[in-house]
C-alpha positions in Angstrom: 23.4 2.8 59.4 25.6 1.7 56.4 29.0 -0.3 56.6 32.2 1.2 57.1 33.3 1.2 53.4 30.0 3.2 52.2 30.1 5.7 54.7 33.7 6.2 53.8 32.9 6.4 49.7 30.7 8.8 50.6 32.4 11.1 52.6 35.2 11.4 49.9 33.5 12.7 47.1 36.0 11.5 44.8 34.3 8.3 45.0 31.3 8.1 42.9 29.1 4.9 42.2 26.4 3.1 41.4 24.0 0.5 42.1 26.1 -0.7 44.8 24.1 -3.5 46.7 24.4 -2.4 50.3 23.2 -3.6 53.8 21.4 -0.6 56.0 21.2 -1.8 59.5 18.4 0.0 61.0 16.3 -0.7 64.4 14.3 -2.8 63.3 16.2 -5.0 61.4 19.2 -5.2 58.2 17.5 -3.5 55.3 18.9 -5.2 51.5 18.9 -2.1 49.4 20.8 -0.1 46.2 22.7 2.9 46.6 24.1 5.3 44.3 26.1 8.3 44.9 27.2 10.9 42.9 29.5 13.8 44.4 28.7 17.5 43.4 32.4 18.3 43.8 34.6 21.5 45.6 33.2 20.5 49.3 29.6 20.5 48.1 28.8 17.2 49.3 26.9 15.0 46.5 23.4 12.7 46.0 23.0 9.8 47.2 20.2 7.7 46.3 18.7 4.4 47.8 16.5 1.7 46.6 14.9 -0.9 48.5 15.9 -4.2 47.1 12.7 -6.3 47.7 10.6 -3.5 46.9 12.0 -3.5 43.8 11.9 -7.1 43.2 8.6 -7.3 44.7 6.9 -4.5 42.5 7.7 -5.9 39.2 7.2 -9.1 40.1 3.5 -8.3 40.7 3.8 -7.0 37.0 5.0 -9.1 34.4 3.8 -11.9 32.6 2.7 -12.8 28.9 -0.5 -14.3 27.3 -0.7 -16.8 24.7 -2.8 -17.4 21.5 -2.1 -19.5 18.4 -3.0 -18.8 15.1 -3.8 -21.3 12.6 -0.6 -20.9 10.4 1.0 -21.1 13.5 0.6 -24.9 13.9 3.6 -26.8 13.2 3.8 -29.1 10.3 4.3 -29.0 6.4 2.9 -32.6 5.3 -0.5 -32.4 3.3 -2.5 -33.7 6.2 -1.5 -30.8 8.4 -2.3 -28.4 5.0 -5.4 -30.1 5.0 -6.2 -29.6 8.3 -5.8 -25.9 8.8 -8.1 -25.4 6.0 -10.8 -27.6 7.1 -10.3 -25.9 10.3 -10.1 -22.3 8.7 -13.4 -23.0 6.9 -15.1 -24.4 10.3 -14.0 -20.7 11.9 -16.7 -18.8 10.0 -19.6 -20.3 10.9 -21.2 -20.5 14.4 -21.5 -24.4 14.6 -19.6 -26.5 17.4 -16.2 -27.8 16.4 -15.3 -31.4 18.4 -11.3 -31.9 18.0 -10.2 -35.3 18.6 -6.9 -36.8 19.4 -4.2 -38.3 21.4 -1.9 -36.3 24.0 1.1 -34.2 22.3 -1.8 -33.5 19.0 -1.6 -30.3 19.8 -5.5 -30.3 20.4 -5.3 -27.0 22.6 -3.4 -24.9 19.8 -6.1 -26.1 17.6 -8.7 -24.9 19.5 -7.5 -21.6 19.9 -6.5 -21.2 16.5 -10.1 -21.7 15.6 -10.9 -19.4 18.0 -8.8 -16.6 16.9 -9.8 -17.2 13.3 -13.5 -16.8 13.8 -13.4 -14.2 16.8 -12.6 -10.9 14.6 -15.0 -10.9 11.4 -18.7 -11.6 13.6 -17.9 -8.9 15.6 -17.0 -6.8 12.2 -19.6 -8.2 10.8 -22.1 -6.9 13.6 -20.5 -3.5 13.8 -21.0 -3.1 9.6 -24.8 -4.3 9.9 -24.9 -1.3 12.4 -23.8 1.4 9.5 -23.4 0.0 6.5 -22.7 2.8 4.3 -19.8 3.8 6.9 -18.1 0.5 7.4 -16.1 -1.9 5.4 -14.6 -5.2 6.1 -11.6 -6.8 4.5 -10.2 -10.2 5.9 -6.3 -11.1 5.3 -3.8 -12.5 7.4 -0.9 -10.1 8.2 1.7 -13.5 7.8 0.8 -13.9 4.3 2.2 -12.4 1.3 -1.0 -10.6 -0.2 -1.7 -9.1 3.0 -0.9 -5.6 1.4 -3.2 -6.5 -1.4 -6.2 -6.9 0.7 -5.2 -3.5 2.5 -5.1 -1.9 -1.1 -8.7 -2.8 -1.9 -10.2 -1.8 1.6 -8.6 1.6 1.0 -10.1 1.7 -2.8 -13.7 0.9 -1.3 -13.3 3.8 1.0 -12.1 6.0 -1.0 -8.7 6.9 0.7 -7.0 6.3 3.9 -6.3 9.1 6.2 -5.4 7.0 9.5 -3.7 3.5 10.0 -4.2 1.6 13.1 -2.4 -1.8 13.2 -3.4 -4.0 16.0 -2.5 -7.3 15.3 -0.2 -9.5 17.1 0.3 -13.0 19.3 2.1 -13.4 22.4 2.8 -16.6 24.5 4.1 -17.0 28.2 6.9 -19.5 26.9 9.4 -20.5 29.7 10.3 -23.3 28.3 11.2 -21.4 24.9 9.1 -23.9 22.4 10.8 -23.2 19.0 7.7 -23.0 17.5 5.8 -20.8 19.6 9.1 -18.5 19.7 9.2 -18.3 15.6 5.5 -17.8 15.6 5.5 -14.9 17.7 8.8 -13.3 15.6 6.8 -14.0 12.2 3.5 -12.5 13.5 4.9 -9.6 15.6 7.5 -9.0 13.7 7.3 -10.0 9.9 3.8 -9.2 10.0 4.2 -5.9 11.7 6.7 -4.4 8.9 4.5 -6.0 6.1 1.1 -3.8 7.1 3.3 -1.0 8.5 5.4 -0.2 5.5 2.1 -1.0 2.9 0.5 1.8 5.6 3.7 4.0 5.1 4.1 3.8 1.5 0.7 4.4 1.1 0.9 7.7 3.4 4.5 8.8 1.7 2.4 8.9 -1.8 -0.5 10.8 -0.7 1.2 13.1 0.7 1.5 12.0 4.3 -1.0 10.7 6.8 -1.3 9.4 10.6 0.3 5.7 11.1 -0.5 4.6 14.5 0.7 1.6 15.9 -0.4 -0.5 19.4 2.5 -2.5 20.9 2.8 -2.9 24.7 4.4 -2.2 27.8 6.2 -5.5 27.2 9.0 -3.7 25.3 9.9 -1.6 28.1 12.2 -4.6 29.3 13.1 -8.0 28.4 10.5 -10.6 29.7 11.8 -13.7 30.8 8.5 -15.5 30.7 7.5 -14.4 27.4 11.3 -14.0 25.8 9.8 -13.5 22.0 7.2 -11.1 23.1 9.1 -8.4 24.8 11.6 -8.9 22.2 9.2 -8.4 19.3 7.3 -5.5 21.3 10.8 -3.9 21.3 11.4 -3.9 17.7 8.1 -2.1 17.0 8.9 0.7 19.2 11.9 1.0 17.7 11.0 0.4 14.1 8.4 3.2 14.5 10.9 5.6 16.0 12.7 4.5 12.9 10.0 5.3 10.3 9.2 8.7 11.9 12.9 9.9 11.5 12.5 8.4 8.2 9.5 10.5 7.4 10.8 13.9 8.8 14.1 13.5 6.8 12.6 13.5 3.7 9.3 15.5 4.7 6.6 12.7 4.1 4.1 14.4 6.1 3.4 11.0 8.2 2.4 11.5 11.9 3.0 8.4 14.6 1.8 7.0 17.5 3.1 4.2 19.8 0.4 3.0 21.9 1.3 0.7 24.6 -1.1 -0.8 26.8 -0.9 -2.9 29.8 -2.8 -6.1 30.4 -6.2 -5.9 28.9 -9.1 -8.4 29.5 -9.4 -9.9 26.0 -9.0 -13.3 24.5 -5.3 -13.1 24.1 -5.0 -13.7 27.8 -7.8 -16.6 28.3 -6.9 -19.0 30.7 -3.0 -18.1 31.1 -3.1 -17.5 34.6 -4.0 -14.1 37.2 -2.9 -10.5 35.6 -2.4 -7.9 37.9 -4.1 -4.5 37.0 -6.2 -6.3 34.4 -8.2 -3.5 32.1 -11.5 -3.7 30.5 -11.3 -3.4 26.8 -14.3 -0.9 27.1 -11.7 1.3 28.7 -9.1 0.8 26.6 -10.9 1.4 23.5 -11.9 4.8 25.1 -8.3 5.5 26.2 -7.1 4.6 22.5 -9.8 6.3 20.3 -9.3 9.6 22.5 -5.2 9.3 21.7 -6.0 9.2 18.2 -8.1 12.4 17.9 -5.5 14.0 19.7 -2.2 12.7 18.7 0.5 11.8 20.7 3.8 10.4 20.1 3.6 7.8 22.7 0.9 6.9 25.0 0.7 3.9 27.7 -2.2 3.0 28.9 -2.9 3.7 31.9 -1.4 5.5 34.7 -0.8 3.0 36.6 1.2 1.3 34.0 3.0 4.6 33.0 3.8 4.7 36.7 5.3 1.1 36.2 7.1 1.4 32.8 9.0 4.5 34.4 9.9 2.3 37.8 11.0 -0.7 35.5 13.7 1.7 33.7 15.3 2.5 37.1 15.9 -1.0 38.3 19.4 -1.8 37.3 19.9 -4.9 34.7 21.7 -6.7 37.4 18.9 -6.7 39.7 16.1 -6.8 37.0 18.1 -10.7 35.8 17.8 -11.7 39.4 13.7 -11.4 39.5 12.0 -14.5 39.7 9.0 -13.0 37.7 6.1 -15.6 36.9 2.6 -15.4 36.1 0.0 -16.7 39.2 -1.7 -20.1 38.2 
C-alpha cells in the first residue's frame, strides 16, 4: 500500500511524475522504493512504474569499481634524476633480468614497479606471436603520450603495405578516491590525449585511402560517472563520444570510414592486479574471442558480455539522484 498523497496523484491523472522516492507498506514489512507515473489521459488511467530502492543500490554496487596501472612517463617529477631514472628503468623493461627498487616510504616504489611492468609486458608477448609467423607480423613500439607516436604508426603501416583496420587498445585506469592529481592527469593524458593522437593519425590515414574500419575499445566505465575512478569514467566517456563524433564526421563528407565502440566489462588482465575483488571478472581468452568475432562482423557498438549489457542498460534507468547516493567501492 502507498501513502495517501501517491495514491491520490495517481488517481488524478493530471498529475504526472517521476522518480518520486516512495514508502510501500506491504505485509511483510515498509518497502523503500521509486515510482513514476505517467497518465494516458481522457479516463484511460496511466503507467506507473516502481523500482526497488536497495535493489537498485545494491545491484550497481556489486558492479563498479576501477583498476590502476602506472606508466613510466606517468611518474611525477621533471628534475634530471627523475629523467634519469625513467630511462634507466625504461631500458631495464626489455630484458627478462630481476629489477630490485630501493627506497624510503612516499618514493613511489610501487608506481615504479608497475611501470616497469607495463613497459616490458606488451613487446615479449609480440615478440613471441611474430616468431610464430614472421612473414605475417610486424612489431612497432611507441608510446601513444608522445609526440611521434603517429610517426611510428606511419612506418608499421609502410612495412605492411597498407592498413585496412585500426584497433586502438591502449589506455590506464586507477581506482583514485582520494583524486591524486597526478594519477587524475595521467589517466586524462593517456586516455584522452593519447586516444585522439592514434585515433585521428588512424582517421586521416583511412580519409586518404579512401575509407577504412577504425575500431576503438573503451569500457562500460563510460556508461556513468564513477566515483571511485572519477578520471576513468570520465575519459571512457569522451571516447565514446569522440567516436560518435568522427563517424558523423565521416558520413558528412563521405570518407568511407566504418566504427566500432567496443566496451568490455572487467577483464582478468594486468590492469587490474592486486586492486581488489571484481565482480563478473572475464578471461581475456574470452574476450579476445568476443572482440575478434565483432570485428569480422562489424558492429557499431558492442559490450562485452551479456551480462554487462544487461548492467549498462539497468545503470541508465537509475535516476542521477539515486545513482549520487551509492556508496560504490571496490572489495579489499
Amino acid at each position: 500500500m502507498l501513502s495517501e498523497a501517491v495514491r491520490r496523484d495517481i488517481l488524478d491523472e493530471h498529475n504526472a511524475f517521476q522518480d518520486r522516492e516512495a514508502l510501500l507498506h506491504t505485509a511483510n514489512g515498509t518497502l523503500p522504493c521509486v515510482l513514476s507515473f505517467a497518465p494516458l489521459g481522457m479516463g484511460k488511467g496511466g503507467v506507473l512504474a516502481l523500482r526497488e530502492s536497495r535493489r537498485l543500490c545494491g545491484f550497481a554496487a556489486r558492479t563498479i569499481g576501477a583498476g590502476a596501472v602506472y606508466a613510466l612517463d606517468d611518474i611525477p617529477g621533471d628534475s634530471p634524476a627523475i629523467a634519469q631514472a625513467r630511462e634507466a628503468l625504461r631500458r631495464a623493461a626489455r630484458h627478462d633480468a630481476p629489477v630490485l627498487l630501493t627506497g624510503e616510504e612516499g618514493t613511489e616504489r610501487h608506481g615504479f614497479a608497475q611501470a616497469i611492468h607495463n613497459a616490458g609486458r606488451r613487446r615479449e608477448a609480440l615478440d613471441a606471436l611474430r616468431a610464430e609467423a614472421p612473414e605475417q607480423v610486424e612489431v612497432e613500439a611507441l608510446d601513444i603520450n608522445r609526440d611521434d607516436a603517429p610517426e611510428h604508426l606511419a612506418r608499421l603501416i609502410e612495412r605492411l603495405g597498407g592498413m585496412d583496420i585500426y584497433l586502438h587498445s591502449s589506455g590506464i585506469g586507477s581506482r583514485n578516491t582520494e583524486l591524486r592529481p597526478d594519477i587524475e592527469i595521467a589517466t586524462l593524458r593517456t586516455n584522452g590525449e593519447g586516444f585522439v593522437r592514434m585515433v585521428t593519425a588512424a582517421f586521416g590515414y583511412f580519409r586518404a585511402h579512401g575509407g577504412g574500419h577504425l575500431a576503438v575499445i573503451s569500457s562500460i566505465a563510460g556508461t556513468r560517472g564513477l566515483g571511485s575512478a572519477p578520471a576513468y569514467s570520465a575519459t571512457k566517456r569522451m571516447q565514446n563520444t569522440y567516436i560518435d563524433a568522427l563517424a558523423q564526421l565521416s558520413r558528412m563528407e563521405g570518407y568511407g570510414i566504418r566504427f566500432t565502440d567496443i566496451r568490455p566489462g572487467f577483464v582478468a588482465t594486468p590492469l587490474l592486479d592486486g586492486e581488489g575483488h571484481y565482480p563478473m571478472l572475464m578471461p581475456v581468452e574470452k574476450v579476445a574471442a568476443r572482440i575478434m568475432r565483432i570485428l569480422r562482423r562489424p558492429r557499431r557498438r558492442a559490450v562485452i558480455d551479456r551480462r554487462y549489457a544487461a548492467m549498462v542498460f539497468f545503470w541508465r534507468l537509475i535516476p542521477q539522484w539515486l545513482w549520487e547516493r551509492l556508496k560504490v567501492r571496490v572489495k579489499e
